[in-house]
Every structure is written in C-alpha cells, then in structure tokens.
C-alpha positions in Angstrom: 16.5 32.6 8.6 17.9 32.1 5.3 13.8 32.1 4.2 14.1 35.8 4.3 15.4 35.5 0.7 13.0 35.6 -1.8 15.9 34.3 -4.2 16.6 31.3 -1.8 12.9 31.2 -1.4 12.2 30.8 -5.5 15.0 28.8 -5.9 13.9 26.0 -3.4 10.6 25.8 -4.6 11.6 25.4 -8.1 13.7 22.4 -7.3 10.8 20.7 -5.7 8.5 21.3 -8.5 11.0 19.8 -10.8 11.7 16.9 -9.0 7.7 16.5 -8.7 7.2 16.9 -12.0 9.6 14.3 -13.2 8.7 11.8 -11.1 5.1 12.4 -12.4 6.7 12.4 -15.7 8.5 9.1 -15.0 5.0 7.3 -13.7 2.8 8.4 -16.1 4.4 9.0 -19.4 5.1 5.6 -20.6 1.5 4.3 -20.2 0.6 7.1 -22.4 3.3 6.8 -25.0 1.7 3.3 -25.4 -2.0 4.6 -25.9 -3.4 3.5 -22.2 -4.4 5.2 -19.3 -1.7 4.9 -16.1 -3.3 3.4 -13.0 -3.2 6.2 -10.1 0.2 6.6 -8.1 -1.7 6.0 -5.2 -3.9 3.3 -5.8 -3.7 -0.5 -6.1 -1.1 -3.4 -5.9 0.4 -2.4 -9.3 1.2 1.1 -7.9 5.1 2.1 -7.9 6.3 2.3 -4.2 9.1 3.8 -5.1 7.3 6.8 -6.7 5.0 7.0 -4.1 7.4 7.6 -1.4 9.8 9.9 -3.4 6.6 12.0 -4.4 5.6 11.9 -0.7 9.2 13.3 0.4 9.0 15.9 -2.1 6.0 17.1 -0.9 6.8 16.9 2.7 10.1 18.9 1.3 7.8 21.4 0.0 5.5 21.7 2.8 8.2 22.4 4.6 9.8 25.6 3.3 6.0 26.5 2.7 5.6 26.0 7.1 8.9 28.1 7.8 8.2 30.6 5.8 4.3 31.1 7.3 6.2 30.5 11.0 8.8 33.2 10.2 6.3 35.5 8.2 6.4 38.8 11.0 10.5 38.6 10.1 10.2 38.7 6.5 10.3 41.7 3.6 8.1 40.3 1.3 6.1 42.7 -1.7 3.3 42.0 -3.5 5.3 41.9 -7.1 7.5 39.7 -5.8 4.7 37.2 -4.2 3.0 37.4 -7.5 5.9 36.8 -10.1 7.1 34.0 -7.9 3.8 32.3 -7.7 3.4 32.8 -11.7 6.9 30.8 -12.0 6.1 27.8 -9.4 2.5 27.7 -10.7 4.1 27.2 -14.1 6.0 24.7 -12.9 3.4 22.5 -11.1 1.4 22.9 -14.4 4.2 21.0 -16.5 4.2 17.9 -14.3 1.6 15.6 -16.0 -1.5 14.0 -13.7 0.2 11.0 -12.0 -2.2 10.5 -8.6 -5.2 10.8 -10.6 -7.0 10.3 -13.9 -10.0 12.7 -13.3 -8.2 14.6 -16.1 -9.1 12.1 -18.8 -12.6 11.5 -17.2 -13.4 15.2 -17.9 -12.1 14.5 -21.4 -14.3 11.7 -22.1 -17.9 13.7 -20.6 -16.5 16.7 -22.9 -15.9 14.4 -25.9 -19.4 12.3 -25.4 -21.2 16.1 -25.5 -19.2 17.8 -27.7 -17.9 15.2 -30.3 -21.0 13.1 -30.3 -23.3 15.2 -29.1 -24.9 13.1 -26.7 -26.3 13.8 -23.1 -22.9 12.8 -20.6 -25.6 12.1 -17.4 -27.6 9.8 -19.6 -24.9 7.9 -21.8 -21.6 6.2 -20.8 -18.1 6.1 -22.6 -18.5 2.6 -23.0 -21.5 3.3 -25.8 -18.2 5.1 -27.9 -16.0 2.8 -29.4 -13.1 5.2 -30.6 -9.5 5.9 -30.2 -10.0 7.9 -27.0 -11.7 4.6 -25.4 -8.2 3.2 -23.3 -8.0 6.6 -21.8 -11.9 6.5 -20.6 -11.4 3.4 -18.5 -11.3 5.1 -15.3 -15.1 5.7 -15.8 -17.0 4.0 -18.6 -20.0 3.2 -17.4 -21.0 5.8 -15.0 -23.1 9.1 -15.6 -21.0 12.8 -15.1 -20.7 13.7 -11.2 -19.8 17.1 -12.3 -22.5 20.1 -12.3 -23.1 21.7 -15.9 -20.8 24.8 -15.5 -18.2 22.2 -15.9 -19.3 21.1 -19.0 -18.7 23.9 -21.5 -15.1 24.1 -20.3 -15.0 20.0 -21.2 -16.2 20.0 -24.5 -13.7 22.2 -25.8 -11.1 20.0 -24.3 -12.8 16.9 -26.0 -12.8 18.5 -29.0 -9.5 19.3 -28.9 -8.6 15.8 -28.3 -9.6 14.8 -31.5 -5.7 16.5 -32.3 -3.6 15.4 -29.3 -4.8 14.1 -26.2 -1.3 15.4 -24.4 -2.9 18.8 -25.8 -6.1 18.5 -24.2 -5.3 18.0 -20.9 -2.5 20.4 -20.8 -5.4 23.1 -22.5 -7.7 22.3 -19.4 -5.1 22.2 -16.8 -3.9 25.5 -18.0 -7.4 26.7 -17.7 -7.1 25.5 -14.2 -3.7 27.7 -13.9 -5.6 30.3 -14.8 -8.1 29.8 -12.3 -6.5 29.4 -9.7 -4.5 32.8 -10.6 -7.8 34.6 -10.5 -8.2 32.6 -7.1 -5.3 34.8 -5.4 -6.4 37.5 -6.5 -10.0 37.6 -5.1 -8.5 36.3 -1.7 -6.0 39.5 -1.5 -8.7 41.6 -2.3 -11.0 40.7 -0.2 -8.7 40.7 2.4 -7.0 44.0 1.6 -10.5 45.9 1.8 -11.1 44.9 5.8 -7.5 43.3 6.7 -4.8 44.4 4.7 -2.1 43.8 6.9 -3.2 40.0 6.5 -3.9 40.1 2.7 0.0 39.3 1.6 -0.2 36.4 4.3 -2.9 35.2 3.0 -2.4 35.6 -0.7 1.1 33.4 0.6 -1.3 31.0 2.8 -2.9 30.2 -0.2 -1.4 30.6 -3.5 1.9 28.5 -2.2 0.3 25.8 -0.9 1.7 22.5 -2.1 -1.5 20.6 -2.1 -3.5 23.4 -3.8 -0.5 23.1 -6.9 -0.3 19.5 -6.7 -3.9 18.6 -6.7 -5.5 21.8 -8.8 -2.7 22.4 -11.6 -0.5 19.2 -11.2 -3.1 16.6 -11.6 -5.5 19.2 -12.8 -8.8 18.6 -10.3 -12.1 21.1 -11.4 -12.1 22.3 -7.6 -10.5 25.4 -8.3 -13.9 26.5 -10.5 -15.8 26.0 -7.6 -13.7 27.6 -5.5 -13.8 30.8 -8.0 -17.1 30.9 -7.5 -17.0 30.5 -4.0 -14.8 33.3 -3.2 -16.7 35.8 -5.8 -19.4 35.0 -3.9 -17.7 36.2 -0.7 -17.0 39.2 -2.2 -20.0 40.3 -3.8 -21.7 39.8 0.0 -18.8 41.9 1.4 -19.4 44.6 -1.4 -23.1 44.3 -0.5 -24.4 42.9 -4.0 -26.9 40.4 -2.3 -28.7 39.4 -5.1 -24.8 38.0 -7.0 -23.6 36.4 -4.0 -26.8 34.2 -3.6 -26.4 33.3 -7.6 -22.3 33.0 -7.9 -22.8 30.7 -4.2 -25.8 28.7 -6.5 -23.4 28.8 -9.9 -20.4 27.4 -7.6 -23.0 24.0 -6.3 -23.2 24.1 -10.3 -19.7 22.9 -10.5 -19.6 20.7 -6.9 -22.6 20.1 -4.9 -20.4 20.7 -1.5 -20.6 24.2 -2.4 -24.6 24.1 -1.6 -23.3 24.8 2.0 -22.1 28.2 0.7 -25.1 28.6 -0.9 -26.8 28.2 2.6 -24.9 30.3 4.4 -25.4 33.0 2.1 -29.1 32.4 2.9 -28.9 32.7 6.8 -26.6 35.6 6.8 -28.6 37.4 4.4 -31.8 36.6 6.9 -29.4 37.9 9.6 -29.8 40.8 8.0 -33.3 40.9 7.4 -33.2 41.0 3.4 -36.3 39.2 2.8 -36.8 39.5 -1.0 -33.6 38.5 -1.9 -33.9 35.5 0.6 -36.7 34.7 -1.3 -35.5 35.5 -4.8 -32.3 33.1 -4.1 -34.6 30.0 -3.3 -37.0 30.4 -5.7 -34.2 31.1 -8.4 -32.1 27.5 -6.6 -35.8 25.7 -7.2 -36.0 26.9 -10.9 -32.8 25.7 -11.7 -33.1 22.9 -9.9 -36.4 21.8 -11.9 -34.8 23.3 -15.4 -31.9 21.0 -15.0 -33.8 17.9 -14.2 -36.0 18.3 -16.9 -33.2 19.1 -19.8 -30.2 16.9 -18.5 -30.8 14.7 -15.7 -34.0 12.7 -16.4 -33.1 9.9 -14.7 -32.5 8.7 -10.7 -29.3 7.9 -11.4 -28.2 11.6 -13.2 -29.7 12.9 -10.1 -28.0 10.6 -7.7 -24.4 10.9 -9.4 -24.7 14.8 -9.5 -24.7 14.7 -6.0 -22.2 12.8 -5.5 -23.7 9.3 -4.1 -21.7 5.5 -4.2 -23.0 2.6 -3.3 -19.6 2.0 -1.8 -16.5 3.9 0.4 -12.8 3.9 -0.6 -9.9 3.0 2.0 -9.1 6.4 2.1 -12.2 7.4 4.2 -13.0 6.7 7.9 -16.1 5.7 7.3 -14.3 2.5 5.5 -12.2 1.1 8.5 -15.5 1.6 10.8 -17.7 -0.4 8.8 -15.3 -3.2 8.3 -14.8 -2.8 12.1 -18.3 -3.3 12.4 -18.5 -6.3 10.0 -16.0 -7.4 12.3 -17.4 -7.3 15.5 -20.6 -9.1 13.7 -19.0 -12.2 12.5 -17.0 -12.6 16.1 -20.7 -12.0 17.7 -22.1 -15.0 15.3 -24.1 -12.2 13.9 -22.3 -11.8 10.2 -24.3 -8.6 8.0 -23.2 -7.7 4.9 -21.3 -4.5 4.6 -23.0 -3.8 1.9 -25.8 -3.6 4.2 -23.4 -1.8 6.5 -22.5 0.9 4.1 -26.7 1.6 3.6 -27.5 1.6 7.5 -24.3 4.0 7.9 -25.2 6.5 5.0 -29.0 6.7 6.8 -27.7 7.1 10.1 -24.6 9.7 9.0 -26.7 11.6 6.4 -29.5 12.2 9.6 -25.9 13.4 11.9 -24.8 15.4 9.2 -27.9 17.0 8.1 -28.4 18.0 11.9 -24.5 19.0 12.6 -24.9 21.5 9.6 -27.9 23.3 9.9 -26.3 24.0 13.7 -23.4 25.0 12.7 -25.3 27.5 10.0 -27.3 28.9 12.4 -24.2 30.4 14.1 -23.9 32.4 10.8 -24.1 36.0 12.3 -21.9 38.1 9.8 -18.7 37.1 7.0 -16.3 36.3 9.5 -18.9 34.0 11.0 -19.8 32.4 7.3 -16.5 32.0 6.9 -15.7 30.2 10.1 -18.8 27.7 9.9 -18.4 26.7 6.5 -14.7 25.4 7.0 -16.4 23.9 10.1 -18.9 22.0 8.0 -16.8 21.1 5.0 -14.7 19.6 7.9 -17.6 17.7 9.4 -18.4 16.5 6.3 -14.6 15.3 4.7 -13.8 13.6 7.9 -17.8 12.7 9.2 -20.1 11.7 6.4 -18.1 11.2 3.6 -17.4 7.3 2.1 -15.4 8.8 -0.6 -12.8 10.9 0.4 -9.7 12.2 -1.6 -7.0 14.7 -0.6 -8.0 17.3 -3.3 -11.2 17.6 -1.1 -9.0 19.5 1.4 -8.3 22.1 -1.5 -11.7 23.5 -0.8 -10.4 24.5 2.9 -7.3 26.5 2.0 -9.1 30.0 1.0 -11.2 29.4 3.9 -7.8 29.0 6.1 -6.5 32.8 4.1 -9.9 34.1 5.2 -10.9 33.2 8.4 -9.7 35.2 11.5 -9.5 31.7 13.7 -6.3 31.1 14.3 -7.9 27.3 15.5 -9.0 26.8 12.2 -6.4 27.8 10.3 -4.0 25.9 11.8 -6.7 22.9 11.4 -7.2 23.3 7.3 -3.2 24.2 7.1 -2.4 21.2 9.1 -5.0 18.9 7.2 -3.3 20.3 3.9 -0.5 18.1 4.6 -1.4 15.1 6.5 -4.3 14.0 4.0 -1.3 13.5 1.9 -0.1 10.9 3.5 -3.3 8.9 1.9 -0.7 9.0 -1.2 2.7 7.6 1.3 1.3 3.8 1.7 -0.8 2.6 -1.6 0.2 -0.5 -2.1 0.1 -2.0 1.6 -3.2 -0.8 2.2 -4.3 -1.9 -1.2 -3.4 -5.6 -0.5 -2.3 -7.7 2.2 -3.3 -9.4 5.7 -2.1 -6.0 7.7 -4.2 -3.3 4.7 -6.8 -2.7 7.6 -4.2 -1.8 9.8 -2.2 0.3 7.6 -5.5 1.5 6.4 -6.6 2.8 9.9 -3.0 4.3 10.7 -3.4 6.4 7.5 -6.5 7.2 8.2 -5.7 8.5 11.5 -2.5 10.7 10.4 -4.6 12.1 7.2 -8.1 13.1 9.0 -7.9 12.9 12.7 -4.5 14.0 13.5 -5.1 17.5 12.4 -8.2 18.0 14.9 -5.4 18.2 17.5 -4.1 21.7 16.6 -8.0 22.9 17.0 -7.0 22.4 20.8 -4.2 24.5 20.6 -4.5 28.0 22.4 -1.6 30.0 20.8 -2.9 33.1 19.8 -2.7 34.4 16.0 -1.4 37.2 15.1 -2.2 37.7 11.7 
C-alpha cells in the first residue's frame, strides 16, 4: 500500500517517464542530428529490438503503478491540487521525450509547411512537388493528400512556418500545443463529472489524465487525437448543460479534426430526437450538409481529397485483424486451387465489413436514450470499429476510448477501454518478427490477439463497480 503516497506515487512515475524519454531520445535523435527522418520504433526489419522491448517494459512498468493505484483507489487520500500538480509534472515529462513510435509529427509539419510556406492546397498537392530542406523529414508521406480535417490545419501552418527556424522547435511547439490540450482535456472530464457524479470526478480525472498510453501516444509522440477529443468532450458538456444547438456543432467541429468523431456527431442527433428537439435536429444536418458541400467545393475537389479525409487505404497494416484474416483467406484459396488476389481480398472485405459496420452502428445508436446511454454506445461503436472494420489500426486509436472509460458508468466497459489501453501496446513489443520472417503471420496473429481480442474478455466479467 505504499501507493498511498503521493510522494512515492510522483516519484515512480517520474522515473518511468525518464527512462521513456531517453530511450526515445536514444532511437530517434541520431537520425535527426544527421538531417533524416528515423524509421518508427515499431515498424520494419531495421527497427531496434532492443528499444522496443525496453520501451515495452517501461510501459508495462507504468501501467502498472497506474492499475494499483485505480485497484486501491477507495484506500487512498488523494486532493485535487495534488492530482493536478502531479499530472502538470509527468505531463511535462512525457512532453520532453521526442516521437520515437511514430513520424505523424513531421507529416503534420510538412501539410502545415505546403499551406503555410508555399501556400498551396495540402489535399490537392504532395510534399514530393517541394524540393527543400524539410524534404528527408516528409518521407513518411510524400505523395499522399492530408487525412486530417481542416481544424487541424491552422494549428499546422504555424508549426511549418516555424520550421523554417528549427525543425526540433516545431514539433516541440505543436506537441506542446498538444500538452495543452490535453490539460484542457482533464479538466472538462472533472467537470462534467463533478456536476452529476462528484464522488467519481477525482477517479476519473486519475482514470484519464495518468494514463500511460494517453502520454505516450498524445504528448510523447505528439498524435492530433487529443483535438478531437477536446471537441468531443465539449460537446458532452454543452448537451449536459443543455446548449443543443453547440453540442451538435462542437460534435461536427470534432469530425473536423477525425472523421471517427462523425459517430459523436450522430449520437448527438438521436439523443437530441429522444428528446423531441426537432429544429435543432434539423439545424445540425442541414448545418453538417453545408459544411460538407463548402469544404468540397474550396479544398477537396478531387475523389481522392475526399477519399483520404475519410480515412480510406487501398491496403491494411499487420497491426489490424482484418490483415491476418485476409491472408488466412488467401490462404485457404491457394490450398483450394482457387488462388484470388488479396488485393481483391482487401476490396470484397471493405464491401462486406463497411455493410456490417454500417448496420452494427446505427443499432447500437438507436440504444441512445440519454448521456449515460451516448456515452456507453459510442465506446461500444468506436470499439466495433478499431477491432471490426478497421484495415489500419494503430494503438493511439485507443486514446479516443479513455475519456469515454472516466465517463461512462459501465463498469464492463471501463474495464474493456482500460484493459485495451494497455494490450494494444503490445503491437509495439514484437516489430521486427512480424515485420519479416517465415513465422510474421504467426507472430502477427498472436499480437493481434493480445492487443484487440484479449480485452473483450473483461466485458464478461461481472464484478460490480463501485465508482
């Protein structure tokens, strides 16, 4: 019980957010110190095995002071100041550890730069049109359109322009941004759980705030999810303070950033119908449909702008399940003497899963009866789609789950998205045997199983919660 320390506590933490941070440091900053971009911690035959297992035990570390202290929370004498300062100094810390599993970082860089440097249109032109001194750090994507709505795009001009002085600078500018963000983050989840549950608002300020994926994935290798998720929980709380009309937008402004959020968005729509506020029903779709026209006309002119924005691949990683089942399939068709392509594979399985998805969430959003039922069916949905539909799936996905997991008063579900937090890590334990090799497919499917499936297990779990 030695958790019952908030010095202990602090102290802990910090060491594994140090450690973290210099391995990060150790991957990633001698690629940059020679003018390159690092290849991901977690991907390919190149990728440092050593680093990847260290960074994997440090996290695991992590997770679990993070699990004892949410176990033990009814014995602890935690405040409010002292939850806050600590997460100030830990959030701080994950900040200074530079990106190592992921080079979205520089990608935002490069949109920002092509907009504000050249001022060009970043869904119709690519990186590789620019021939500058910032090129080696677009290679992770120079020849595709932005994925990212417009609300991102202010926030990466300013970082582009700013690279024109340091690069280090910029992405230490934006991920402080995203420090920031995810600051304002806490707050909104205390608050709106203070103002109907406030013996569950320090819990869930904890829940959420201290999660080790949430700092690894959102202010150590700086992901934009945490601006979706701002908009996602303001939107919460404008429908719990009653203020329709700004729910339906900030729920529209957050599918601005990500289109996941659009199931927000929906929801809004059906509880709102619940409760029979017609005009503002109305006003929200017919707002979603100018918006939706305004942007197509000004920025995304083409199929493809359209088709990137929503995040659509021709292809799935080895990090989703759809991945091992379509080689499974392939493999079942060459042993029948009936050989398809996958890519043909990947086409019939994004009809027939787009059809399943489609149906699974407007079911689940029908269940939508009042916030705690929003909350619920959204983290159901988000689930269905991570770990059902998706061909490209990444562990900073899960982030999107976490506030939902401080929110919701299903004990299932929280111990689902808490759970789910720390197994789709292990997508970052086994890179370069998956990557390559006569067993990947079998590591690939193991991997697959601890970071997506093995979490549906605790949904079956009946202990009650108590918070």
């Amino acid at each position: 019980m030695r958790s019952s320390n908030l010095r202990w506590f602090v102290l802990s933490q910090a060491l594994g957010y140090s450690v973290l941070s210099l391995l990060h440091l150790r991957h990633s900053l001698p690629a940059l110190e020679q003018g390159r971009l690092f290849i991901d911690l977690d991907y390919g035959g190149d990728a440092n095995r050593g680093i990847a297992i260290l960074q994997f035990l440090t996290l695991g570390y992590l997770f679990a002071i993070y699990a004892l202290t949410l176990q033990y929370w009814s014995r602890l004498n935690l405040t409010v100041r002292g939850v806050s300062w600590t997460a100030a100094a830990i959030g701080v810390l994950a900040w200074s550890a530079l990106p190592a599993n992921s080079t979205d970082l520089f990608t935002y860089v490069a949109f920002g730069r092509i907009a504000g440097v050249y001022g060009a249109n970043p869904y119709l032109h690519r990186y590789a049109e620019f021939a500058d001194s910032f090129s080696p750090y677009a290679a992770g994507s120079p020849s595709v359109p932005m994925p990212y709505g417009p609300v991102t795009l202010p926030l990466f001009m300013a970082a582009g322009v700013l690279s024109l002085r340091s690069v280090i600078g910029a992405i230490y500018a934006l991920k402080f941004i995203w420090l920031l963000i995810h600051g304002a983050n806490c707050w909104l989840i205390y608050n709106l759980l203070k103002s109907h549950r406030p013996n569950a608002a320090l819990y869930g300020l904890f829940l959420f705030g201290f999660n080790p994926l949430l700092l690894l994935e959102l202010v150590g290798n700086g992901h934009n999810d945490g601006l979706m998720i701002l908009f996602v929980l303001g939107s919460l709380d404008a429908a719990q303070r009653k203020r329709s009309a700004v729910a339906v937008w900030l729920a529209l402004v957050a599918a601005l950033v990500k289109s996941p959020a659009l199931v927000v968005w929906g929801a809004i729509l059906v509880y709102l119908v619940r409760r029979r506020e017609w005009r503002t029903v109305i006003q929200g779709v017919l707002g979603a449909a100018i918006v939706v026209l305004t942007l197509r006309w000004l920025l995304l002119s083409t199929p493809e702008s359209q088709l990137a924005l929503v995040d659509y691949v021709p292809f799935s990683n080895t990090s989703s399940v759809h991945h091992v089942l379509i080689a499974f399939v392939a493999w079942l068709s060459r042993v029948g003497q009936w050989p398809v392509a996958e890519a043909d594979l990947l086409a019939m399985d994004r009809r027939i899963f787009s059809v399943l998805f489609f149906c699974f969430g407007v079911w689940r959003l029908t269940r939508v009866r009042d916030l705690e039922s929003l909350v619920r069916e959204v983290g159901v949905v988000w689930i269905g789609l991570m770990i059902g539909y998706a061909a490209m799936s990444y562990p900073w996905y899960v982030t999107w789950l976490v506030p939902l997991a401080a929110l919701t008063e299903s004990g299932a579900l929280r111990r689902v998205i808490t759970v789910y937090s720390f197994t789709v890590l292990s997508l970052y334990a086994f890179p370069a045997v998956v990557a390559r090799g006569a067993t990947q497919w079998m590591w690939a499917t193991f991997r697959i199983g601890i970071a997506h499936i093995l979490p549906l297990g605790f949904a079956l779990r009946g202990r009650p919660d108590t918070h």
